[in-house]
Kinemage of the C-alpha trace (Angstrom):
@kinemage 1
@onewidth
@group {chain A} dominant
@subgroup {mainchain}
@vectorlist {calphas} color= white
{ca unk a 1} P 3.733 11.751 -12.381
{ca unk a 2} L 5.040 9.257 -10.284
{ca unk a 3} L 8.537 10.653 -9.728
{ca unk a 4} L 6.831 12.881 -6.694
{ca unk a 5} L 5.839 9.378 -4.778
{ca unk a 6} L 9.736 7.892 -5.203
{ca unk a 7} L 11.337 8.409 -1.988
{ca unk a 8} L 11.742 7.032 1.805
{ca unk a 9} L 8.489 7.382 3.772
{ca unk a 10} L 8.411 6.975 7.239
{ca unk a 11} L 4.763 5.824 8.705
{ca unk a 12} L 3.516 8.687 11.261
{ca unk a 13} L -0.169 7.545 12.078
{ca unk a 14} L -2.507 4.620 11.126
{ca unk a 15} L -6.296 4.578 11.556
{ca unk a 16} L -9.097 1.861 11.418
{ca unk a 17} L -6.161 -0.211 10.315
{ca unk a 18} L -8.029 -2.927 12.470
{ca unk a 19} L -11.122 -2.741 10.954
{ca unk a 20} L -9.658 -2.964 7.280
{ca unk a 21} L -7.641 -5.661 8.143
{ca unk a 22} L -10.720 -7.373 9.856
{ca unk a 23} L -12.565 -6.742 6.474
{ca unk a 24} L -9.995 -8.670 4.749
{ca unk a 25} L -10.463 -11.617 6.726
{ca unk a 26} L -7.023 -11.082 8.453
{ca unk a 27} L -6.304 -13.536 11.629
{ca unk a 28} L -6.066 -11.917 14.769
{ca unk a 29} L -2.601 -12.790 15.253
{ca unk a 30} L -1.656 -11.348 12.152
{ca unk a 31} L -3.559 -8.076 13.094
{ca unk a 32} L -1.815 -7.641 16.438
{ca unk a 33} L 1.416 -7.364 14.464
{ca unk a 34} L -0.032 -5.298 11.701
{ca unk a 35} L -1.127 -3.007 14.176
{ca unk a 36} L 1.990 -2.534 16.166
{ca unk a 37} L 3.969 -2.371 12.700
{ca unk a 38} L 5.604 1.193 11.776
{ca unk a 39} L 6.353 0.172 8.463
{ca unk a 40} L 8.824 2.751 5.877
{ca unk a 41} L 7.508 2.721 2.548
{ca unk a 42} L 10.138 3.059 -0.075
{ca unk a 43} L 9.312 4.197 -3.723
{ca unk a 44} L 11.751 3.627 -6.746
{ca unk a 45} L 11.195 3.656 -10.458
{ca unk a 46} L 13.636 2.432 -12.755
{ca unk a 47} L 14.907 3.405 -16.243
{ca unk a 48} L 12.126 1.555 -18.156
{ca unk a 49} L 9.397 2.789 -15.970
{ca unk a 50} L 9.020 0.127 -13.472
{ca unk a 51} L 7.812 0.919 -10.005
{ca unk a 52} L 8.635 -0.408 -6.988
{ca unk a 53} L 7.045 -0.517 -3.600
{ca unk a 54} L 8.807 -1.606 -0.959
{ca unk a 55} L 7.248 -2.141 2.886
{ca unk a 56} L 10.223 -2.230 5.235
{ca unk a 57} L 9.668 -2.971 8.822
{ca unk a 58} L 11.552 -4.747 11.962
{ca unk a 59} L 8.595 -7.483 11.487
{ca unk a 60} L 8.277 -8.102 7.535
{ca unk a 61} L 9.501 -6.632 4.284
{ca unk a 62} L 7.503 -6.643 1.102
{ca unk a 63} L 8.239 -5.594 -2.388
{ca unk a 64} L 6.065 -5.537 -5.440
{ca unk a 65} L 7.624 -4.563 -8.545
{ca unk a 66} L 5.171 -3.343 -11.477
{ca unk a 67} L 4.905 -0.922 -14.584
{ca unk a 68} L 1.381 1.657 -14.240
{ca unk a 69} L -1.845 -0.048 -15.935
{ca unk a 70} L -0.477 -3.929 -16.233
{ca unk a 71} L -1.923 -6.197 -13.859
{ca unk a 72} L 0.241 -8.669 -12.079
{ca unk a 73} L 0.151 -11.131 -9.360
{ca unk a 74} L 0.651 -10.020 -5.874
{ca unk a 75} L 1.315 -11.684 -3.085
{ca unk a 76} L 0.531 -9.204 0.205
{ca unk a 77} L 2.013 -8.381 3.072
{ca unk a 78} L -1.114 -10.828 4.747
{ca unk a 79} L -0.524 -13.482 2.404
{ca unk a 80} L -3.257 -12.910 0.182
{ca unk a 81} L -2.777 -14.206 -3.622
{ca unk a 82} L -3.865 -11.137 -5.973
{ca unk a 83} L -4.435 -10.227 -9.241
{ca unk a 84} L -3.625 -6.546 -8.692
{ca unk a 85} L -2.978 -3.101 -11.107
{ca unk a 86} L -1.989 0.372 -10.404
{ca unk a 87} L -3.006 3.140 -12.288
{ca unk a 88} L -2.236 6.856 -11.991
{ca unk a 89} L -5.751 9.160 -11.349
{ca unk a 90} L -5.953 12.329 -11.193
{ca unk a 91} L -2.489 12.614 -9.431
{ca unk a 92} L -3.485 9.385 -7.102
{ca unk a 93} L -1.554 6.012 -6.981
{ca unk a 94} L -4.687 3.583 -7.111
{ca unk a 95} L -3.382 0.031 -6.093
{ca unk a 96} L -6.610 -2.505 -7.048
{ca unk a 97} L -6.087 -5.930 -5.314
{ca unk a 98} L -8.434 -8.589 -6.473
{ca unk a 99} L -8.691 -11.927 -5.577
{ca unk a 100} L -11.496 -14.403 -4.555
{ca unk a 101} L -14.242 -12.427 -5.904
{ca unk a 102} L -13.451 -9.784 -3.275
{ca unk a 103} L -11.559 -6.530 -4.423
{ca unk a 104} L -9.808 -3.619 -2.285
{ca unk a 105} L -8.367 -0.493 -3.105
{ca unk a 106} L -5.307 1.551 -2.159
{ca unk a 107} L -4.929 4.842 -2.761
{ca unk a 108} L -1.837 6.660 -2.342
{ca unk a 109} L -1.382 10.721 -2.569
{ca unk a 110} L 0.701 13.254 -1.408
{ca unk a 111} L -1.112 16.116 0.395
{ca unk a 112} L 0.582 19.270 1.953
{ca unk a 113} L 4.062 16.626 1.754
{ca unk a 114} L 2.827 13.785 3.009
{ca unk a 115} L 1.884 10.775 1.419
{ca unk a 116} L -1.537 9.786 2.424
{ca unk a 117} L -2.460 5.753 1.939
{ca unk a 118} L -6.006 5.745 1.996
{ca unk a 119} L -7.066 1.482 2.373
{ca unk a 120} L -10.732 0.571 0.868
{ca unk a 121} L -12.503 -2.361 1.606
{ca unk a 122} L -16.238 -2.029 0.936
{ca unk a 123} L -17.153 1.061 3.239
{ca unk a 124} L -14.139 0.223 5.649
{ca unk a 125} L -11.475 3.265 4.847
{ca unk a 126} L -8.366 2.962 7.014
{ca unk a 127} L -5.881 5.834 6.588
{ca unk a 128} L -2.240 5.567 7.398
{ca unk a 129} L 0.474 8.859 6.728
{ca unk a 130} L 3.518 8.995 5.443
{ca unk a 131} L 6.519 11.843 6.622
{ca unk a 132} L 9.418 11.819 3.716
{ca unk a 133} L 11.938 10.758 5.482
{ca unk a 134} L 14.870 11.018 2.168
C-alpha cells in the first residue's frame, strides 16, 4: 500500500502552515523560513520494508527512516525530539509525533494524483500539496 506514495514530490501550495507551526511552539525565525520553504518530498522503501521520507529543500534536508507500526525517535525538521509511528489507514500515511505530552498528526494521501499532507495540531489543520514530479 505504500508503493503508490514512493516517488519525487514537488510542493505546489501550503496553507495555515503558520498557524500549525505557531501551534507547535515554533520560533518566529524558524517560521519565516518554513514558510518561504518549497520543500520536495521524496518517498523510498527498501527490500525489507523500510520507508523513507526524505524533505529536500535549498534551506534544510531531513530524512526519517522507519518500518509501518514501530515507533521510533524523530528528530523534526524544527528540532523537536519525538517519539513518533506511522501506520497505514484506510489508504492514509498517518505520521503521529509525540513528545512533551503534546502530540500532532500527519496525514499523507494521494487524491486525484497528488499527495495531500494534511498537518494536525489540536484543531489547527495546515494543508500542503504535493505534484509527482518522478
Amino acid at each position: 500500500m505504500v508503493e503508490k506514495f514512493v516517488g519525487t514530490w514537488k510542493m505546489i501550495s501550503s496553507d495555515n502552515f503558520d498557524d500549525y507551526m505557531k501551534a507547535l511552539g515554533v520560533g518566529f525565525a524558524t517560521r519565516q523560513v518554513g514558510n518561504r520553504t518549497k520543500p520536495n518530498l521524496i518517498v523510498t522503501v527498501d527490500d525489507q520494508g523500510t520507508v523513507c521520507l526524505k524533505s529536500q529543500s535549498t534551506f534544510k534536508t531531513t530524512e526519517i527512516k522507519f518500518k509501518l507500526n514501530e515507533p521510533f525517535d524523530e528528530t523534526t525538521a524544527d528540532d523537536r525530539k519525538t517519539r513518533t509511528v506511522v501506520t497505514l489507514e484506510n489508504g492514509k500515511l498517518v505520521q503521529k509525533q509525540n513528545w512533551d505530552g503534546k502530540e500532532t498528526n500527519i496525514e499523507r494521501e494521494i487524491t486525484d494524483g497528488k499527495l495531500i499532507a494534511k498537518c494536525i495540531m489540536g484543531d489547527v489543520v495546515a494543508v500542503r500539496t504535493y505534484v509527482k514530479e518522478a
